[in-house]
N, C-alpha and C positions, 0 to 999 in steps of 0.2 A: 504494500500500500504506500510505502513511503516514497517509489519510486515512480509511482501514479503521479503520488502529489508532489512531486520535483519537476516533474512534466507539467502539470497545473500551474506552477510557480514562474518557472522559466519562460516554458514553450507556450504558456496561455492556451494548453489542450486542457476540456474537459474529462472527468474523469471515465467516464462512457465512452470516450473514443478512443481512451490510452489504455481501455484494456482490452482495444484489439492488439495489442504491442504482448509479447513475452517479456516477465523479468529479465530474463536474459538479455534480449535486445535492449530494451531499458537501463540496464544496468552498459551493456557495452556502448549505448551513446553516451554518458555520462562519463563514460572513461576515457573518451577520446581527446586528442590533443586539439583539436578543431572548438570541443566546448571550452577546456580548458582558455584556449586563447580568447575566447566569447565571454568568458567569466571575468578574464582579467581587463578586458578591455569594459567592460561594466565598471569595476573597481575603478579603474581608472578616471574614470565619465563622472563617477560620482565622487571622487578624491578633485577632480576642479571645478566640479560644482558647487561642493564644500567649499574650497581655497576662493571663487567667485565669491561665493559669499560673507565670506567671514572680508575680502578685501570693501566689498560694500559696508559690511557693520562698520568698519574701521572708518571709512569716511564720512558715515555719519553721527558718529562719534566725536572723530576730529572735528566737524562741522558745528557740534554740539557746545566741542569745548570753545572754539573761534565763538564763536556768538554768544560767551558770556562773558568772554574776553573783553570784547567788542564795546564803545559807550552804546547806550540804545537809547530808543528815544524814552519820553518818561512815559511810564508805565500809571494806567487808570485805574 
């Protein structure tokens, strides 16, 4: 079942049509170097998605600290 729902996860197959697949086969795409490079490059996507983002926090943060920095006009 777990290799159903690895195919559900990844491959966005329902579990009804992955179990026309053998564990066996299931388990031998999972072992392939083809996924593994698909896994890593996932990792990857989502390591400068993170780093996009945290560079966005940063700048408005700094943008945060500028503008108390900054005289302003008076406040109501």
């Amino acid at each position: 079942m777990e290799h159903r729902a690895n195919l559900a996860l990844y491959f966005g197959q329902d579990l009804v049509s992955s179990a026309a697949l053998t564990q066996s086969e299931i388990k031998a795409l999972f072992d392939t170097r083809t996924f593994d490079n698909w896994k890593k490059a996932q990792e990857n996507r989502d390591k400068s998605v993170g780093a996009l983002i945290k560079g966005v926090n940063n700048v408005i943060k700094g943008l945060g600290i500028l503008a108390k920095m900054l005289p302003g006009r008076a406040r109501r």
